[in-house]
C-alpha positions as CSV (number, residue, x, y, z in Angstrom):
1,X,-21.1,-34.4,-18.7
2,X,-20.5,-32.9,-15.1
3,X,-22.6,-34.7,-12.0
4,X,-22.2,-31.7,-9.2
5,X,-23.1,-34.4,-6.7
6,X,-22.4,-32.0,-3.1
7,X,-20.9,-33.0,-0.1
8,X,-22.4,-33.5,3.7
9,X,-21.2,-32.8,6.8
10,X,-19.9,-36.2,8.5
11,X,-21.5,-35.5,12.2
12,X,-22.3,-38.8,13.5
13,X,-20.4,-38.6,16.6
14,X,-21.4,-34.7,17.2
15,X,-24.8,-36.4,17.6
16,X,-23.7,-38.6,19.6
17,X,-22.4,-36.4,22.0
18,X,-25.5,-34.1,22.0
19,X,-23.7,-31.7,19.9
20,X,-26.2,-29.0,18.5
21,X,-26.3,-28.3,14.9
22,X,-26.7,-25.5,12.8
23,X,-29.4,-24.8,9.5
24,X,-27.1,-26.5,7.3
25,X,-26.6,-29.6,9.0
26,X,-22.7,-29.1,10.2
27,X,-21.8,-28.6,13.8
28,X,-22.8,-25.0,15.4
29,X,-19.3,-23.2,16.9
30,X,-18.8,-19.8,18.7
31,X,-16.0,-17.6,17.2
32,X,-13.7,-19.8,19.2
33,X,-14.6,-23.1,17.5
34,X,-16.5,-24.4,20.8
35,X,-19.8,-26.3,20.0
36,X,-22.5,-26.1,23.3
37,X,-20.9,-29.1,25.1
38,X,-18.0,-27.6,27.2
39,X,-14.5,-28.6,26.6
40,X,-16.0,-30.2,22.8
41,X,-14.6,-28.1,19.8
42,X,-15.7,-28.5,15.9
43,X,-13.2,-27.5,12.9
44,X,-13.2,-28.0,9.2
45,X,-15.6,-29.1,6.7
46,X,-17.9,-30.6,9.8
47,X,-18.6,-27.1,11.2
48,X,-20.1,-23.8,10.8
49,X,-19.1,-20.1,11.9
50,X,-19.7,-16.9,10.5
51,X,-19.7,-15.4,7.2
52,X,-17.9,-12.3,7.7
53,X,-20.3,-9.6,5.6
54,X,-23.5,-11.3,6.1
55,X,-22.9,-11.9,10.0
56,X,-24.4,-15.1,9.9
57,X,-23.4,-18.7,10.4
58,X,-22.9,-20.4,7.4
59,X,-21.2,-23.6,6.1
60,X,-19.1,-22.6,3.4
61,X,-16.2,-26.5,3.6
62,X,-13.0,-25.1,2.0
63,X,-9.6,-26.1,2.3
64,X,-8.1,-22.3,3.9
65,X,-10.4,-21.7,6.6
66,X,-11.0,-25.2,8.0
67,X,-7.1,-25.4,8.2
68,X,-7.5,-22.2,10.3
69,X,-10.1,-23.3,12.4
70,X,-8.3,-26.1,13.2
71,X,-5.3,-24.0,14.4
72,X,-7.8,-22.0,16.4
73,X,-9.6,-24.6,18.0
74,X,-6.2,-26.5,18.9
75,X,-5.2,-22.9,20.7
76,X,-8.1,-22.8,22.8
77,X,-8.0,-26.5,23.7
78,X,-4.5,-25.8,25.0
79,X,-5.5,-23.0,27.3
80,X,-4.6,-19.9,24.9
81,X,-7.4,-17.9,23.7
82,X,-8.0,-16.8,19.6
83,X,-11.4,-16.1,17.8
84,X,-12.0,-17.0,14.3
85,X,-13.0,-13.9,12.3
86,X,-15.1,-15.9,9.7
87,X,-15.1,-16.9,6.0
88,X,-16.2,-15.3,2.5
89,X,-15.9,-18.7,0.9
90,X,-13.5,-17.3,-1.7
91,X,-12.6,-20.3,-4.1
92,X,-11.0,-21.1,-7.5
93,X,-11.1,-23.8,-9.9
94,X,-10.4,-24.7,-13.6
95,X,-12.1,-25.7,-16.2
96,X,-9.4,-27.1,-18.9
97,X,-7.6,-23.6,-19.4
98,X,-9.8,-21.6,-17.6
99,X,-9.8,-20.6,-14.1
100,X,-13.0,-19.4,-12.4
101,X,-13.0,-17.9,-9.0
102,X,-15.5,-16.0,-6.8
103,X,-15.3,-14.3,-3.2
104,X,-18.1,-13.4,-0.6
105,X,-21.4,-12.4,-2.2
106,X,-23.1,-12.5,-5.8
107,X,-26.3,-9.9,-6.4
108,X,-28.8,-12.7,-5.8
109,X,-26.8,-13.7,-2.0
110,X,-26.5,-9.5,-1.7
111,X,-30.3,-8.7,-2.1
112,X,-30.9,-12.1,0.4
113,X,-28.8,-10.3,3.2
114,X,-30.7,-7.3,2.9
115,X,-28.5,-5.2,0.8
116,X,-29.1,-2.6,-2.2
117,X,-26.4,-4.2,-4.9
118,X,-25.1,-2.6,-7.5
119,X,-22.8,-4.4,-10.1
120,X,-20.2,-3.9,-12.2
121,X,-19.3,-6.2,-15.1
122,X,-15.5,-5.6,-16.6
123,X,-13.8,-7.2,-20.1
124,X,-10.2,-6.7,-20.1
125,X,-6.9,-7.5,-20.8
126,X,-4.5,-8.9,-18.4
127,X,-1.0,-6.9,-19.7
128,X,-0.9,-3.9,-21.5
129,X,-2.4,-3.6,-25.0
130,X,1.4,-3.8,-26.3
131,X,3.0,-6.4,-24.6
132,X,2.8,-9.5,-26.1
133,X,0.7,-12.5,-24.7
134,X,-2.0,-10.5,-23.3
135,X,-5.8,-12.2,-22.4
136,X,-8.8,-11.7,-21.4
137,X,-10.3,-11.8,-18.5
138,X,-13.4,-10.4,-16.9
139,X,-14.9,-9.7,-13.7
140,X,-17.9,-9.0,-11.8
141,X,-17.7,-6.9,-8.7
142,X,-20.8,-6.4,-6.2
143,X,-21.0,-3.4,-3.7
144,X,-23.8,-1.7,-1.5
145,X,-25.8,1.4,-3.1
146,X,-26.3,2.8,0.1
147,X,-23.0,2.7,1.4
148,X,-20.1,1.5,-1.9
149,X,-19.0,-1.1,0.5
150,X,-17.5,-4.0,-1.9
151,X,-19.9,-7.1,-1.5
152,X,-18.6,-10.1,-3.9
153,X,-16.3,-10.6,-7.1
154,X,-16.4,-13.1,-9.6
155,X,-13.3,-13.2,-11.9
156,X,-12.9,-15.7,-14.8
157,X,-9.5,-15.6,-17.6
158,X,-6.5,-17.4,-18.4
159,X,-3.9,-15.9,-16.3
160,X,-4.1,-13.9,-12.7
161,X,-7.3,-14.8,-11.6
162,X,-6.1,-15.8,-8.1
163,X,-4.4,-12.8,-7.8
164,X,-7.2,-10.9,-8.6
165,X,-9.9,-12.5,-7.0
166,X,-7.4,-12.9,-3.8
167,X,-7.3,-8.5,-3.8
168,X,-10.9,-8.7,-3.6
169,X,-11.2,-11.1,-0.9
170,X,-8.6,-9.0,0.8
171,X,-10.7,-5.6,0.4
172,X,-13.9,-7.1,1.2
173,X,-12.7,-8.8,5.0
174,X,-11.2,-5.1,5.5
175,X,-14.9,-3.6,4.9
176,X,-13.4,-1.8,1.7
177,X,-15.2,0.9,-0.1
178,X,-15.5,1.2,-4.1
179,X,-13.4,4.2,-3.2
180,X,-11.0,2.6,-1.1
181,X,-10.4,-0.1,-3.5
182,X,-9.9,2.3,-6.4
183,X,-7.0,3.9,-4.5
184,X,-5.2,1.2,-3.6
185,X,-1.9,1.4,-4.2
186,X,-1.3,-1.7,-6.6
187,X,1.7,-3.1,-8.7
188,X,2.2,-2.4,-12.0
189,X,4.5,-3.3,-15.0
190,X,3.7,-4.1,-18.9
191,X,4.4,-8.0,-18.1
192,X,2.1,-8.5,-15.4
193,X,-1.2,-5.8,-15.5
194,X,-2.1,-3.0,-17.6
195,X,-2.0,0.4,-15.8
196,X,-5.3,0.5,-15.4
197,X,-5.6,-3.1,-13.5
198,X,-9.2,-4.8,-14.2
199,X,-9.5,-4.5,-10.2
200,X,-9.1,-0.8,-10.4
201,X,-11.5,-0.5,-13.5
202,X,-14.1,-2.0,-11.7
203,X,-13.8,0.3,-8.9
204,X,-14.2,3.4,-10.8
205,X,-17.2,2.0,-12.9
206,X,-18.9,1.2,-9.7
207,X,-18.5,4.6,-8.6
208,X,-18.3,6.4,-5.0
């Protein structure tokens, strides 16, 4: 059995303090982690800021980017001056022997925001066919009809799915293209990817 119970925002004190809140309940923050009291900041799995596709505020409480908020608003409060840039909410678990990890959008959060999404959905093998060892993994990649700007990734498997879903991520915050993405200039050896990675293969069946 698996309860999926959710978490809430602890804002007691924010309320407090007359600290506005957002649609989801946590704290409301400009880019530089300052809620609408002056000299009050919010960080972390209490506050919202922007998702960085979607351009909205969002309340995505994972471990990477609340540490980073907190680093940001701790600059500000000591007089120096940094934005946060925003999230994708890219995040990885396991489930016995099997990792599952997604980054930015899925079709349903794509068509929600407005876009045109097109999908890719990729089987593979994580070495080459040769080399010994090899699994499967498979992927789900997301971009824009209108424009091949990558969207979202989902990538499930045994072995490299951080890696993978990580590139994604990576491409996705840069404003990547499918065509972008299928050029990159990625590592290759028989131990570690097939020539063709997965990540490449998606970009070429999602077209530009």
């Amino acid at each position: 059995m698996i309860i999926a119970t959710g978490i809430k925002p602890n804002v007691e004190l924010a309320k407090q303090l007359g600290v506005k809140l957002g649609r989801s309940g946590a704290i409301s923050t400009n880019t530089r982690m300052e809620t609408n009291i002056e000299n009050v900041y919010a960080a972390g799995d209490c506050a919202e800021c922007k998702h960085v596709v979607i351009k909205k505020d969002v309340w995505i409480p994972l471990a990477p980017a609340g540490n980073k908020m907190g680093y940001v608003a701790g600059v500000n409060m000591a007089g120096g001056y940094i934005e946060f840039p925003g999230v994708l909410g890219t995040q990885i678990t396991k489930f016995f022997d099997l990792e599952i990890a997604k980054t930015s959008l899925d079709e349903k959060e794509a068509k929600e925001a407005g876009f045109n999404p097109k999908s890719a959905f990729i089987k593979a093998k994580t070495k080459v066919h040769y080399y010994p060892g090899a699994k499967d993994t498979f992927l789900k990649v997301f971009a824009d009809k209108d424009t091949n700007r990558l969207l979202g990734a989902q990538v499930v498997g045994h072995e490299m799915v951080t890696m993978r879903v990580n590139v994604f991520a990576t491409a996705i915050q840069a404003e990547f293209t499918t065509k972008d993405l299928f050029f990159a200039d990625l590592a290759y050896a028989p131990p570690f990817t097939p020539v063709w990675d997965p990540i490449t293969v998606s970009a070429r069946v999602l077209k530009f």
